[in-house]
Structure formats: C-alpha cells, structure tokens
N, C-alpha and C positions, 0 to 999 in steps of 0.2 A: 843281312848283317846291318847292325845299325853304328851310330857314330859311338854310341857308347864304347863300342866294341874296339875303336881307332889304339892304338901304343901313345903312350904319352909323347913322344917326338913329334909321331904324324899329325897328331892334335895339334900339338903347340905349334909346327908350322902352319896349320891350317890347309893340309893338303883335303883332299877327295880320296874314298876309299880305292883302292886299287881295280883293276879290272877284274882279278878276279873274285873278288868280294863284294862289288856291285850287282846290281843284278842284269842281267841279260839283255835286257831290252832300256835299262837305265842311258842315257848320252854320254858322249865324253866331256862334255863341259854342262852341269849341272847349272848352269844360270836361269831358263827362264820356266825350268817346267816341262818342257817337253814334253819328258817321258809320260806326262800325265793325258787322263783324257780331259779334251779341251772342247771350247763351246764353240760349237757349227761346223765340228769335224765327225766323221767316224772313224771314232775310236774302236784300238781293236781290246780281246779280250784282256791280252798281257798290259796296256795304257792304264783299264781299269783297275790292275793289282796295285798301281801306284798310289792313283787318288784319282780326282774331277777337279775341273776347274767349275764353280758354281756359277760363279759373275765375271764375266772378262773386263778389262780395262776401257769398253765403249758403254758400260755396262747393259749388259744383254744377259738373261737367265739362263743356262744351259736346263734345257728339257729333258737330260738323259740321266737327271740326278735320281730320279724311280731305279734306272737300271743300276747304276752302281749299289745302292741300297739294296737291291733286291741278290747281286751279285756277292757282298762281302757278307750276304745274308743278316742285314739289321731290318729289311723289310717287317722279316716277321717276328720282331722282338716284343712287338704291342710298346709297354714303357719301358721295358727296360733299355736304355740306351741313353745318352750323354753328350752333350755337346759344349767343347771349350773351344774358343777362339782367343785370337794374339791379337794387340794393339799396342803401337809404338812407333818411334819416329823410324822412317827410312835406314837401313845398316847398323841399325844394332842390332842386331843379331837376334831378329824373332825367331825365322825359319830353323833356325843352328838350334835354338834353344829347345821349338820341338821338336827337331832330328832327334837329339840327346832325351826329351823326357818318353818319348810316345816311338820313336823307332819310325817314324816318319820319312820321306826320301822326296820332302820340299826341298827345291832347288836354293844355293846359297850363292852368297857374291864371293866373285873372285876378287882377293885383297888387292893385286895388284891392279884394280880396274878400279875399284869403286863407282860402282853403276847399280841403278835399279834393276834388283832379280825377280823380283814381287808383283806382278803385275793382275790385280783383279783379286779377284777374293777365293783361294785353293781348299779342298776336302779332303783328308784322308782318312783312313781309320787308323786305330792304336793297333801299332804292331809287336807289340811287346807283349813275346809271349809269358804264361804264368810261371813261376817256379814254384816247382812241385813240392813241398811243406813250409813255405814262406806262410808268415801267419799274417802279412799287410799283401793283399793282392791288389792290384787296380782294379778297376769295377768292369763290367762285360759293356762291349758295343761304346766304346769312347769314341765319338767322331770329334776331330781336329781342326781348326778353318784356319788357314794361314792369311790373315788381313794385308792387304799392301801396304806398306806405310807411308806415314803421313810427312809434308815436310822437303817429301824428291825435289830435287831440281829439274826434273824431267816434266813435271807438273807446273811450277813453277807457281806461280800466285791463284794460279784454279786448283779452291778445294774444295769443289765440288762432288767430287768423288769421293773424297777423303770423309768426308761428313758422312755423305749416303750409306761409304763401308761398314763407316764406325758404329751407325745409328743402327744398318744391319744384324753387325754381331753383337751390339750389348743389348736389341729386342727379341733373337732368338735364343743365344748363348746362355747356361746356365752358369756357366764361368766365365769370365772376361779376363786373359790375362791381361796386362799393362809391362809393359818392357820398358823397361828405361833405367841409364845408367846412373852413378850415383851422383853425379855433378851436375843430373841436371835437376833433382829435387831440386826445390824451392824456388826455378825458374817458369815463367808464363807459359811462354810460347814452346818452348824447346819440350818442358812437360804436355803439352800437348793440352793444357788449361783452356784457352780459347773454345777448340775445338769439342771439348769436353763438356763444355758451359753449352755451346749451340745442339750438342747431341743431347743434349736430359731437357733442355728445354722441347727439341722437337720430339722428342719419347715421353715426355709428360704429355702431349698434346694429342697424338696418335694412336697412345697405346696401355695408357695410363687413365688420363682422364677418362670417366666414365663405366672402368671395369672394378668392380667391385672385391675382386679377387685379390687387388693390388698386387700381380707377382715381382719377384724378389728375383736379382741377380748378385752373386759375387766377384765385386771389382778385387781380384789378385793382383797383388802387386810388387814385380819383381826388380827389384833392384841390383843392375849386372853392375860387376866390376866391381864392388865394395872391399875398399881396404880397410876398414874396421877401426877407422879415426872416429867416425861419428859413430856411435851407436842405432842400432835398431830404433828403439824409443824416436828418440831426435827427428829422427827420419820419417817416423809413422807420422808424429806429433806435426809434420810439417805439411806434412800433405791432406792429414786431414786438416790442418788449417785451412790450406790452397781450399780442398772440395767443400769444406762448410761458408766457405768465400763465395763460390762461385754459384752455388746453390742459392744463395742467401738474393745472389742477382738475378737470375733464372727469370722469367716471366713465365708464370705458372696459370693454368687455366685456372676459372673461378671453380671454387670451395677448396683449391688446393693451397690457398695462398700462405697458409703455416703448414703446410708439410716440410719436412724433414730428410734430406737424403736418405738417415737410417731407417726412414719408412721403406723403403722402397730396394736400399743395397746395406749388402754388410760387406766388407774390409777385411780384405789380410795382405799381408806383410809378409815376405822373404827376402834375405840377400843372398846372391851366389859370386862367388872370388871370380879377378877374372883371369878368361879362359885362358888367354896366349901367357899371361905369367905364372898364373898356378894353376896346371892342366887338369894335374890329377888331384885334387882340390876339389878344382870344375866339375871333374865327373864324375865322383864319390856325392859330392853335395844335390846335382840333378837329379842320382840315382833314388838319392833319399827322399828328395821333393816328389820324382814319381810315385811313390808310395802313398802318397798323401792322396790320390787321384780315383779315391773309392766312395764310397755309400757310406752317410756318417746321421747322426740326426742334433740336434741344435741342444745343447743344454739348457735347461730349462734355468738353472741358474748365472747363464752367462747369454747375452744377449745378442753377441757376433764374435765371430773370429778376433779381437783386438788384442791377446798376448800370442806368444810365440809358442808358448806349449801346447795352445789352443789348434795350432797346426797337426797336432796329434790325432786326432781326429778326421774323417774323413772330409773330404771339399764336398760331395756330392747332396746337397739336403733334400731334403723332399718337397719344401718351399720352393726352391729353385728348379724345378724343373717346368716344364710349359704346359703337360697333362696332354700333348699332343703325340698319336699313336705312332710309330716309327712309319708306318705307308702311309699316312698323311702327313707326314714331314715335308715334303718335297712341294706338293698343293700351300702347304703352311709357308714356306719359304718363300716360294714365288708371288702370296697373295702380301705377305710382308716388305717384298722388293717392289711391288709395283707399289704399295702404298707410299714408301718414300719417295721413289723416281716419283710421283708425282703431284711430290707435296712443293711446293713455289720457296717454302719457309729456308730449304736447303740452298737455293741459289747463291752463288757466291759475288758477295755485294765488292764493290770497290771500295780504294782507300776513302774517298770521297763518300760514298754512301756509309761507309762506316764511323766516318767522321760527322756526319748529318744526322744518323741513327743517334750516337752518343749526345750531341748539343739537345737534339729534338727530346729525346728523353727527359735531360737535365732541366730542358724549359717547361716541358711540363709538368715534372715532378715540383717546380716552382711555379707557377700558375695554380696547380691543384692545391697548394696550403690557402690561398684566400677562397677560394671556393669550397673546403673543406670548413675555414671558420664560416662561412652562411651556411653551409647546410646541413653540416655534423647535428645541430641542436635539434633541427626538426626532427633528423633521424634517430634520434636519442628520446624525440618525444614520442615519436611514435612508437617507435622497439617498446618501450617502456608503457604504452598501453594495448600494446597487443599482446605484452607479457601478459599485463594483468587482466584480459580478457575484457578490457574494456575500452577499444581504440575510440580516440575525439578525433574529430573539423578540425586539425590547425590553421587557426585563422593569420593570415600574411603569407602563406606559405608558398603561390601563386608569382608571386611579385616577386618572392626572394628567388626564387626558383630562375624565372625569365633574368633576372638580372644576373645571378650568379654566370648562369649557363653564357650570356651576352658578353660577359667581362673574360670569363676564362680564354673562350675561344679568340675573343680581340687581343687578349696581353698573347696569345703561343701565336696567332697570325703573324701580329706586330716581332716577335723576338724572332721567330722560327723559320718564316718566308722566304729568307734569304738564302739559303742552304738550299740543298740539292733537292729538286722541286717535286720529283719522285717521292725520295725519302720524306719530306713535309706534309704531302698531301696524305700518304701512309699513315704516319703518325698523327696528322689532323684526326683524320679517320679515327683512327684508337682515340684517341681524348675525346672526342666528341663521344666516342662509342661506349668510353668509359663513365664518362658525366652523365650519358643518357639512359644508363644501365641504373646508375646512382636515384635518377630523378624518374623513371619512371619506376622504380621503389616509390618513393616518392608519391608518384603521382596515383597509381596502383593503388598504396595504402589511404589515400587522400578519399578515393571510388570509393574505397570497401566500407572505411568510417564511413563517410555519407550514406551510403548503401544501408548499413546496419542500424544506421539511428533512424535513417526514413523509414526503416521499413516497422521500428517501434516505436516510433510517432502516431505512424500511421495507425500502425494497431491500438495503440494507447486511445488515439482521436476517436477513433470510431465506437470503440468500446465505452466510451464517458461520453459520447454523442448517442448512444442507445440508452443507457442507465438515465440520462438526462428526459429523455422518451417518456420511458417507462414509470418516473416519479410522476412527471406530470400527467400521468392513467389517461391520457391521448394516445390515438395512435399515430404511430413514426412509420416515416417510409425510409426503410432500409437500404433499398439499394440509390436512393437519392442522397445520404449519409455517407456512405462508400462513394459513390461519384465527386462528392464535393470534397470528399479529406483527400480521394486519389489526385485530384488536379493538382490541390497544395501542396503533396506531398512531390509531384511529380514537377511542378514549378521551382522547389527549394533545391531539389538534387542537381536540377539544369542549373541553377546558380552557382552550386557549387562549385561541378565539373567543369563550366566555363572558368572560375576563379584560378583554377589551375594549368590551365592551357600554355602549352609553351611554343610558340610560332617555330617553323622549322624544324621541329622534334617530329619523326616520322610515326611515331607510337601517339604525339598527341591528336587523338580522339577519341571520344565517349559512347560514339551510337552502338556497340559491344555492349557496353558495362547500362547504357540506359533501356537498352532492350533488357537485359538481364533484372534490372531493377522493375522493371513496367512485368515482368514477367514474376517475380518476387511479389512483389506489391496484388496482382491477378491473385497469387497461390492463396496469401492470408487474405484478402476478402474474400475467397472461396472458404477459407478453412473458419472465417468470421460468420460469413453465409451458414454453413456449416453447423457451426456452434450453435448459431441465432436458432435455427430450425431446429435443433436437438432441443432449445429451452423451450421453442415450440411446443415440438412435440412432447415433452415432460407436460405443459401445461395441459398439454388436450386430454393425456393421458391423466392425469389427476382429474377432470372434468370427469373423463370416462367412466373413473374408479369411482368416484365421487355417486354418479346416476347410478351406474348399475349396483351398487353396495345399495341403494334404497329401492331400487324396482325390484332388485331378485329377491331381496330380503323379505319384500312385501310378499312375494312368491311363495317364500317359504313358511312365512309366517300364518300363510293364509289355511296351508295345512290345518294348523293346533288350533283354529279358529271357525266357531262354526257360528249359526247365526243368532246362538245366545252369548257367544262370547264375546272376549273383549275387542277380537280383528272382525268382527261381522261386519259386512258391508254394510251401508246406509240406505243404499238403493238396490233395490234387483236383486235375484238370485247370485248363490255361490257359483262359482265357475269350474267348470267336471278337476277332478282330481287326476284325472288320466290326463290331462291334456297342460300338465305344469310346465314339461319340456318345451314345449310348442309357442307357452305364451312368453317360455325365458327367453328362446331364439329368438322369436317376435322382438321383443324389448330387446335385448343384444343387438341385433343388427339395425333395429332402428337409431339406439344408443350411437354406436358406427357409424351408419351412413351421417348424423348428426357430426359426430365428430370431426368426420373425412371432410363436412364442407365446411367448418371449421377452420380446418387446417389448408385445404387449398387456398381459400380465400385471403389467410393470414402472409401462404409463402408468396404468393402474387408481387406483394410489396416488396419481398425481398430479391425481386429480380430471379430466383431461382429458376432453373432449367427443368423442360418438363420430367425430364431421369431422376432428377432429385428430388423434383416434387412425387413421381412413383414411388422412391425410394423410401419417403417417409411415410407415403399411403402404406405400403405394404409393411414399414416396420409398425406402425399404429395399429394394423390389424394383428396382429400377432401379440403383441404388446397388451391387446385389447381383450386376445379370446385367453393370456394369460389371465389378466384381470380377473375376467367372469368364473375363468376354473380354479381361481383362488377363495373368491368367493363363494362359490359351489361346496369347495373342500370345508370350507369352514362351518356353512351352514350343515353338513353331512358330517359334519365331526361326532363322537358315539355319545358324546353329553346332549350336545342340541340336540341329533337325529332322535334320541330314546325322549327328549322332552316332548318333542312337537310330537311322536307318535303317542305320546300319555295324552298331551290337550286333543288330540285328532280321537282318541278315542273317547275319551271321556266328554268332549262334545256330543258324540254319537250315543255314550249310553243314558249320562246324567240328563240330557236335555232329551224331552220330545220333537215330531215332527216340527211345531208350531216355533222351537225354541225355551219353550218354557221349563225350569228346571225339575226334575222328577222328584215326588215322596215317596219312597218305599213305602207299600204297606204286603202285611203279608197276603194277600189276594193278587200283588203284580206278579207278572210273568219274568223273573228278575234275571233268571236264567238265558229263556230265550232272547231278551233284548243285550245281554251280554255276550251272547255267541254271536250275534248279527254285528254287533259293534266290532268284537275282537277281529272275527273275519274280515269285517269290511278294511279296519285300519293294517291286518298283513296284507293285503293285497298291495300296498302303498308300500313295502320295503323290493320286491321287484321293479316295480313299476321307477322307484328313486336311485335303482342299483346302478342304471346306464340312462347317458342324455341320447333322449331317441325319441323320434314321431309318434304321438299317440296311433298315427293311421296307417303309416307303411312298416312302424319297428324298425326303421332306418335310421342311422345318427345321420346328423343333421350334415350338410354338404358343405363342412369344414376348408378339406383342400378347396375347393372349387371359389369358394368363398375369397380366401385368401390371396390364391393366385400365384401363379408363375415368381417365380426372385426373378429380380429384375435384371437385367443384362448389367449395370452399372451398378452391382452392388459392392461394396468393399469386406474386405475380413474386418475393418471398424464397425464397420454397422451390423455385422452378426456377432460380434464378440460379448457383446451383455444380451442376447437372445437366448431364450430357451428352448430348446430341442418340445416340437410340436409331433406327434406320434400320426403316424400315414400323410404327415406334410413332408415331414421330414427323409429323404432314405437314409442318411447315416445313423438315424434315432433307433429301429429295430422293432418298433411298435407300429402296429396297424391302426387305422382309424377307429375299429373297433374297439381297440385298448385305452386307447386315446380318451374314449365315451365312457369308459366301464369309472362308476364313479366308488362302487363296494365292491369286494372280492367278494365271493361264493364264500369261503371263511368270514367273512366278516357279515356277512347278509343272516350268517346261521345263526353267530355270536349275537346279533342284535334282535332276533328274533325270538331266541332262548330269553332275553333278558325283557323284552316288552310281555312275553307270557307271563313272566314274574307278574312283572309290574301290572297287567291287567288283573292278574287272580288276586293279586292286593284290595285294588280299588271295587272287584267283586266281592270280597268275601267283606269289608266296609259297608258293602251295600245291603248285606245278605245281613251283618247284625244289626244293621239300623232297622230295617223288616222285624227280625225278632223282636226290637228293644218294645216295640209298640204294642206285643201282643201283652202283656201286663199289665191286669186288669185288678181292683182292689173291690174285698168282699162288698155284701150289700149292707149285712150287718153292721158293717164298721163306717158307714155313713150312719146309720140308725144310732149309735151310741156316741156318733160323735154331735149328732143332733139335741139329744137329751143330754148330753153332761155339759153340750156349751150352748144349752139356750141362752141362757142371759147372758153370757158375751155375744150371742148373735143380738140379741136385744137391745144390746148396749150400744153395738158396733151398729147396725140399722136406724138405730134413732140418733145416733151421732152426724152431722152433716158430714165432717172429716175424714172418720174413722172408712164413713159409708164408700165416700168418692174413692179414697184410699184404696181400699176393698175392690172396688169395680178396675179400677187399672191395673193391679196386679193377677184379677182373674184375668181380664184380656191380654194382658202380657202372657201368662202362662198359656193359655188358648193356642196364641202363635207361636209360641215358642215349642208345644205340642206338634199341630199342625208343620210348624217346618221339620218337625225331628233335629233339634238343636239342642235337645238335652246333655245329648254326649259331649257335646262341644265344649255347652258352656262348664257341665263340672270337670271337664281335662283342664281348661281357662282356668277354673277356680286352686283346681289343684296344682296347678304350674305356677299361681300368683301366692297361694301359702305357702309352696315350696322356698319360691326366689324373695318372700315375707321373712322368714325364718333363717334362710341364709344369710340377709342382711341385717337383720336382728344380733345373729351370732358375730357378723364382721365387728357390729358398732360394741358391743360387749366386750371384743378382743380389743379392740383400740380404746375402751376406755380403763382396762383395766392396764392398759401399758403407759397409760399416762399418767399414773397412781402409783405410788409407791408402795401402798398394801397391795397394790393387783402386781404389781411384779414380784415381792416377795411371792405371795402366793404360786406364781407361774414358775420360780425359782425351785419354790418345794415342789410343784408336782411334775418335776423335771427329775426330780434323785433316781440315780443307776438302782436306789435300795428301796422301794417306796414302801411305807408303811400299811398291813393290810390286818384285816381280824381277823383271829387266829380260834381253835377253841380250846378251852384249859380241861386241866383233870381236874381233880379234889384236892389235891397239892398246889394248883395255880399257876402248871408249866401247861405248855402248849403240847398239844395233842397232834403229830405229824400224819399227814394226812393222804392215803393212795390216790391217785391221778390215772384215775385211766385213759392213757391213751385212746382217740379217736380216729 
C-alpha cells in the first residue's frame, strides 16, 4: 500500500499507515530507513523488497547494489530502465513526495520532531503497479534515489557531503528532481543556488569536458506548497534567471567557456498545492504528475520542456539516458562515486577561504584588463595570419610578453597576498596558469611563423644559389650551398626563439621546436638534393637520348647503304649484317657506362648518399634501355623498315661487287642477280624481328644488366617508369617478349610488301634491257646519207656547226651507254606537262583581269549553252537520238 492510498484525514494529519497496511517487516517509526537494506549489513531477503541504501552518510559505496538489481530483476533489463533522484533542502518533504509519486516506503520525518530522516543517498524501485487500459502508463524498471538534504543542522556548515550527493545524482540521474517550496524561489542560499553553482562547475570538469556525446539531464522542478498568487510563468522566469546567473559564473574548463546550460540540461516546471491544507488536491495533482514518468521523444519543434503543456509528454528522452546496460549500473556508479570522493574541488572551504576565493578572483579579473590591452593585439595579429594562411615574426612581441606577464603577476601579489595564504597561492597558481596558457599561444605561434618562413628562406636561398651556379656554366658545389644557407637559416630561428623567451615560464624553451626545425630544414635539402639529382639525371638522360639517337641510327642506316651508296664507309669493309644487334648493345652499354660516370661524378658534389646515388644509377638504366627501345621502334616503323629494305636491296642488285652501278643489257643475267639480292635482303626481316646475339640467338642480358631495385627505392621514383618486360614481375612479359621487336603478323605483312616492291624495281630493270635491243635499219643511214650530203658538207666545213655536232653525238653516246633515255623523255614529259598547266593558269588569270575575258567566262557559264544543231529544208532543227552508252 502506498501513501496515495492514506483518507484524506490520515494525510492531512500526516500520520503513518497503520499497521496493518504497512508492510511486515516495515518499523514502527519510519524515520531512518531501517526497513531498508543498508551498507555493511546483511541484509535479509524481505530488507531488499524495500530498497538499498547506496551511499551511507560516512560515504561509503554499498557493494550489494548488483544484488538488489538482480533481485527486483532490473539486472537483466539491458536499457531499458530509468533513474530519477530528489534534491532539496532538508524537510520538505522529498521522501513524502516520492512515497506519493512512485509507491516508495522511504522513511519520513516525524512532524513533531523535526529532525533529519534522510541520511546518505537511498534506492528504491517504482512500486506503482500498472492499471490495466490507462492509456498514460509509467515506463518499466523506474529506479528512485532519495538524496539527503541539503542545509541539516545536523551537518552544520560541512557541505561536503551535500555537494558529493548532489554532484552524484545530477551525473547519473536522467531526471533530477529539485524540491523546493514556493517562498523560496528567488532566494540564494535557501534555493540551494550556491550549492548548484559548485556542482555544474565540478560536472563540467569530470564528466563533461572532454566527452563528446555531451549528455543531457532534466533539471524538474517542483514547487511545493503553491498558492497560486504567483503564476507559473513568474516562477519559471525566475529561476531561470537564478540558473542563467549562476552558469554565467561557473568556471568552465577551456573550449567550454560560451557553453550554455541549455547545452547540457533542459527545464521543467510543476506546482503541487500544499499537502496538510489541501490533501486531496495533493494527491489527485501527484497522481497526475506520475503519469508524466514514461518514454517520450523531444519535439523537434520545441527545444525543451518550457510550457506547461509540454508536460504532456513523457519525461523520459532518449538523450537523457547514460547508454549504460542495467548489470553495469552498479560498476558505473561506484566508478562515478569514487571519482568525486576524490576530486580535492568538493572540499568545503571556510568562511575565510571563501572570502579570499571571491577578493582573489576580483583582483585578478582586474589585473587581467591591462594585460589583455598588451597582448589582445598580438593575438589578433597572429589569429589573423594563421587565418589567412600566412603567419609573420611579430616583431616586439618578446618584450611585451616578459613585461606583461612581470606586471600582472606583481599588481595580484601586491593586492592579493594578504588574504588567506592557501587561497592566494591557488589562485596565483591559476593566473599565472592562465597567462601562461595565453603566452605560450603566443610563444608556440611565434616557433611555428619562424619555423615556416625559415624553412622557405631556406628553400627559396638554395634554389637562387643553384640557378646562380648554373648561369655562370661553372660548376657549383651543392652540398657546400646547403651547408652555408643551413647555418644562416639555423642562426636567424635561434634569434628568433631567444627573442621571445620568458624567464620563469616553465614552457619557455625551444630545443623541441629547434630540433624539429634542424629536422625540417634536413627533409627539404634532401628533398632539394632530390630535385637537384632528378635535373641531374634528366640532363644525362638527354645526353643519352641525344648519343644513342646517332649511333643506332648510323646502325640502321647502314642497312640501305652499301658501298656505292650514299652511307658507304670511307675506310674498310661493311660490317656483317647478322651482327647489327651486337654492335647496338656494344654502343648501348658503352653509351651507359659513359653516362653512369657522368652522373656519379656530378652527385659527389651534391653530398648525396651512396643509396641515392644507386637509386639514380639504376633509374638512368631503365630510363636508358627505354630510350634505345624507342628508338629501335621508330627506326622499325613499316615506312622506314620497307625504305631501308628497298636501298638494302637495290644496293645488292643495282651495284656490282666492286660498287659500281649496273647497265642492263639484254645478255646480263638480270634474273639471277635479282634472286640473289631479294633473298639476301629477306633474310634481314627475321634477323631485325628480335634484339638478340648474332652467336648464341640469346637476347641480350637486360635483367642482369640493370640489376636488383634497390633497397631504398621510393613509389616516387617508379612512378614515371615504365614497366620493363622479364625485369619486371608485375609486367607479365618475359624477356623474350621484351626483345621481340615485329610480330609474326607483322614480319609477314612486311614481307608481302618488299616482294612488291622488289618485282617493281625488277621488272624496271628488265625494260631498261629491252629498251636497248632497238636497232635502226641499215638502209636508212644509206638514204639519210644521200639526201643530206650537203648539210653534212655544210655542217663539216663549218667550224661551229662541226664542234656543235661532236658534243651532241658525245652527249648521246653517254646518254646511251648509261640507259637514261627513259629518264630523260619521262623529265621532258613532266616539264611540258607542268609548261602547259602553267600556261593555262596565266591565261585564266589574265582573262579575269579583262573585262572581255570575264564577259566571255560569264557566257560560257550559261545553265542553256548555245551549240549547233542541224536543220531540214525548212531551216528547223532536226532532233537528234543519243544513244546511251
């Protein structure tokens, strides 16, 4: 049976249920709990149907809070389950209050005693059972904690406890009630303000700062006793004034310092009439407040509980609960209670220290405005280039700093000293701790600018200290450049960092920040080193490209070139045609080894490490045998490959052994030396198809050549490299593929097309034999002799005529003898063509600069053109059949 349950008489005197409506094991004087189980007892079964005492009044944890949990079976609820607690001053009536909402059998004061009943912090569950088609139930597993109150005279001016309780149940509690009657809104102390101010400061500090979850509790708040002079409103409106007061004062850890209570709690509001004068009132009104004790979720358009209707809704949000499992409750609670017991912040200071706290504050909050006008500007200069991603040196910043820091701390000594010598040195403590917090901002951003510009000085120096090098086409020693810009660089930052030093500040020193800078400063003349070697090695490799683009090309060229033509050598024999590959590798690797000591000799000066000097050896070889296979691909392209096979052949058939170029006549063997040639020049499309040894058919020892990656090679230094085939394993290509420089499709294709091309240049050769066998009768010199004697006679005795005569037969003679006939009438006939064409152009353009030639060109433009036709005997035209072709 609960109190709801009391007659309105029995209420209004405020008796105790009778005996037989109590329960069994309940006491006859309900003052301190008894019946409940208590800490450092065994308790029996029947204790536990009461409740638990969690925290007793030495405060000490009761260990056996698993067992009641597991006993009223909230154990194994997981989340679902709820936890409201009371807070309020001493005898008003908390305990009564949740007798009546939750059916609770917390012990109450006897009126005519007025004494503390409350002692330590009490558990119950909700005993209120459901009614069976109520459409507002309370929610399942409501656990209850009845807080002691604050304010006993049994306590007396230790509120030590009072704090710890408080700060207990507004960190676990997802409901906080607040009790307190209506006379005492708008009072400090009596409202329990004070006390209210030191718990949110220490729960900002323990349980707040630093969790990102920010969780939420609801401060309820019950106003007993209201006679309804003042409104609701008034009432609400007054206390949140008090809490936006008190908050506003709070000392909030850093980044919290504009937080907002309503970050953190939302508010509500009830009055209930009071008990002993309007009973039944009382307990109609709590009945309906019960109700309110369910699972509700947050309107999205209303942002906390602040009207009255708002109560319609349930208290229970989903924000407000802890996310902590009901069998980790008990672990949760006890690791919550040791954190307060033994935080030092709760101690309960004296009048005296309270009065030392308040002055000490005041002086330094007046201290801190002249040190705020020194050193707000720097911090404003500086914010204001780290905004814009571009922090400066502020210069004086050093001076102002030591001075500021020197003054604040002399004006709070000077004012503050005298006060209670604890309290002062504390709050020393913080000011300095505050100031120093300030200035090594300060000093921090003072490092990092320096830091950032030395270290693009530095880079800036060395990069115009090379470029400087390199005009003057001397060579620069590189890492002598870097050694001299690092000195300077590393000389300006010690300038700096000393400039800012503040004697006494335990933060100030810089061998942290000058290590890091010497260590910065290493990275980019590595990454300069770096660089330098990469243009290195571009230059060597253009050298590379540069040699072997003229030795292989000479290679290939030598093909189409025999010892009549134009690539003949000057000395010596040709060089075998089987053995091309042999003399490219030759030339390749010598090209190489050329380049390699090149490049070592050049990184020497750059101080580079033998790793990095491998590194570029081996990207130079790869870099290098790309090179050569780019130029291979081009000289092997199907235009060039088919030219040099035409000159490579037609060296072999047009020339003789000796060189000399051939006359058909028709008694050569024109045939036979055309098969010998054709043959000889296919063997040269296998032989060109793959780079391989004339003597083992082996391609050349590529991997072995190249070598091992090197242990220190980075994913930058293969990232513009091209996948090498049997160097490679992720490439999928063997070396053999690697070499193969024509496909079998392509070897056929070219093959197909130089047959062409060779039965061309035979059957060329085969008419210039015929043209010569055309012989002119005999007769017709006999008759050209008689009918032009006397122009021979004429032409013989003329000196001119005669000379004349004799050069033009010797012209013809050679002109014979070479078989150039056909040449020169194709020549003749190409030059009277392109005669004639040009003829007709100058004709077109001079009749368009004529105004007869454009009439003209006008009429022989008509859609109708006039033509001749043939007439009858009448003088009409005779229409004519067309037969189609």
């Amino acid at each position: 049976m609960t109190f709801t349950e009391l007659s309105p008489q029995r209420a209004e005197r405020g008796d105790r249920p009778s005996s037989n409506t109590r329960h069994p094991t309940a006491p006859s004087i309900m003052t301190v709990n008894g019946h409940f189980a208590s800490v450092g007892e065994k308790s029996s079964k029947e204790q536990y149907e009461h409740g638990i005492q969690v925290i007793n009044d030495v405060q000490e944890f009761n260990g056996a809070l698993p067992k009641y949990l597991s006993l009223e079976k909230v154990a194994s609820a997981g989340f679902n389950y709820h936890l409201i607690s009371v807070f309020g001053s001493q005898s008003t009536g908390k305990s009564t209050l949740l007798n009546h909402l939750f059916g609770t059998e917390f012990g109450v004061m006897s009126e005519s005693e007025r004494r503390q009943t409350t002692k330590g912090i009490w558990m119950s569950i909700n005993k209120k059972a459901k009614v069976e088609g109520a459409t507002k139930q309370m929610a399942d597993n409501i656990l209850v904690m009845d807080v002691e109150g604050t304010d006993g005279r049994e306590r007396g001016e230790d509120q030590d406890f009072e704090r710890k309780s408080a700060l207990f149940a507004l960190a676990t509690s997802e409901v906080l009630i607040l009790n307190m009657w209506e006379q005492q809104v708008g009072l400090y102390n009596a409202a329990n303000l004070g006390l209210l101010k030191v718990v949110f400061e220490v729960n900002l500090e323990l349980f707040i700062k630093g969790n990102k979850q920010n969780p939420r509790s609801l401060l309820f708040f019950v106003i007993r006793d209201h006679l309804g002079t003042t409104p609701l409103s008034n009432l609400r409106n007054t206390i949140m004034q008090d809490l936006s007061k008190i908050w506003s004062g709070c000392n909030k850890p850093t980044g919290l310092e504009k937080s907002k209570i309503e970050d953190y709690f939302d508010m509500a509001f009830v009055t209930l009439p009071h008990k002993i004068l309007q009973p039944e009132k009382f307990v109609s009104e709590v009945a309906q407040l019960g109700t309110r004790f369910r699972e509700g979720h947050k309107d999205a358009r209303r942002e906390a509980l602040r009207n009255d209707d708002e109560l319609d809704r349930g208290v229970f949000l989903p924000e407000y609960h802890r996310r902590i499992p009901a069998d980790g409750f008990s672990i949760y609670a006890e690791g919550v209670w040791d954190q307060i017991v033994n935080n030092k912040d709760l101690d309960l200071p004296t009048q005296q220290e309270l009065m030392a706290q308040f002055r000490c504050d005041e002086i330094s909050r007046e201290v801190l405005v002249a040190f705020d006008e020194a050193i707000v500007p720097f911090e404003n200069k500086q914010a204001d280039g780290i905004r814009m991603g571009n922090p400066q040196v502020l210069g004086g910043l050093g001076a102002v700093m030591r001075s500021a820091r020197m003054k604040t701390v002399k004006n709070f000594e000077t004012e503050a000293s005298r006060y209670h010598k604890g309290v002062y040195g504390r709050k020393r403590a913080e000011l300095e701790s505050k100031i120093d917090g300030r200035l090594k901002i300060l000093f921090q951003g003072q490092l990092s600018a320096a830091h950032k510009s030395g270290v693009n000085e530095f880079s800036e120096a060395v990069s115009a200290a090379v470029k400087a090098g390199q005009k003057k086409g001397a060579s620069y020693d590189f890492a002598e450049i870097v050694d001299r810009e690092k000195k300077t660089a590393l000389s300006k930052y010690d300038k700096e960092a000393r400039g800012v030093l503040v004697e006494g500040a335990s933060w100030s020193n810089f061998k942290q920040e000058m290590s890091l800078y010497q260590k910065d400063l290493n990275e980019v003349s590595g990454r300069l080193r770096r660089e330098e070697m990469r243009r290195l090695a571009t230059r060597v490799e253009r050298w590379v490209r540069s040699r072997l683009g003229e030795s292989v090309g000479l290679e290939f060229n030598a093909l189409g070139s025999g010892r009549g033509g134009s690539g003949a050598p000057e000395n010596g024999d040709r060089q075998p045609e089987k053995e091309i590959w042999d003399r490219i590798w030759a030339v390749f690797t010598k090209t190489v080894q050329d380049a390699e000591r090149r490049f070592t000799d050049r990184a020497r000066s750059f101080d580079a490490s033998s790793a990095e000097v491998d590194v570029g050896l081996w990207r130079l070889r790869r870099k290098s045998w790309g090179v050569l296979r780019a130029k291979v691909d081009e000289e092997m392209m199907e235009g060039n490959l088919l030219l040099k096979l035409r000159e490579n052949f037609e060296d072999k058939f047009r020339y003789d052994e000796a060189g000399v170029p051939r006359i058909w006549r028709p008694t050569d063997d024109i045939e036979g030396i055309y098969s010998r040639a054709r043959e000889s020049t296919l063997t040269l499309i296998p032989l060109l198809s793959k780079f391989q040894s004339s003597h083992t058919s082996d391609p050349p020892p590529l991997d072995d050549w190249i070598g091992n990656v090197p242990s220190s090679v980075t994913p930058a230094d293969e990232e513009d490299l091209s996948p090498i085939g049997g160097v490679d394993e992720d490439e999928g290509k063997s070396l053999e593929e690697e070499m193969t420089v024509l496909s079998d499709a392509k070897r056929q294709d070219i093959t197909v097309r130089f047959k062409k091309t060779a039965d061309g240049v035979y059957v060329e050769a085969k008419r210039s034999a015929i043209g010569g066998m055309t012989q002119v009768p005999f007769y017709f010199y006999v008759l050209l002799l008689l009918l032009g004697w006397n122009e021979i006679v004429a032409v013989l005795r003329n000196p001119l005529y005669f000379t004349t005569l004799l050069l033009l037969g010797a012209g013809a003679y050679v002109t014979y003898t070479l078989n150039l006939w056909g040449p020169m009438l194709q020549m003749a006939n190409a030059a009277w063509a392109q005669a004639l064409e040009e003829g007709k152009k100058r004709l077109r353009e001079f009749l368009e600069a004529s105004d007869t030639g454009r009439q003209a060109m006008a009429m022989s433009g008509h859609e109708d053109p006039i033509r001749m036709q043939k007439l009858n005997g009448n003088g009409t035209a005779v229409e004519e059949d067309i037969e189609e072709i």
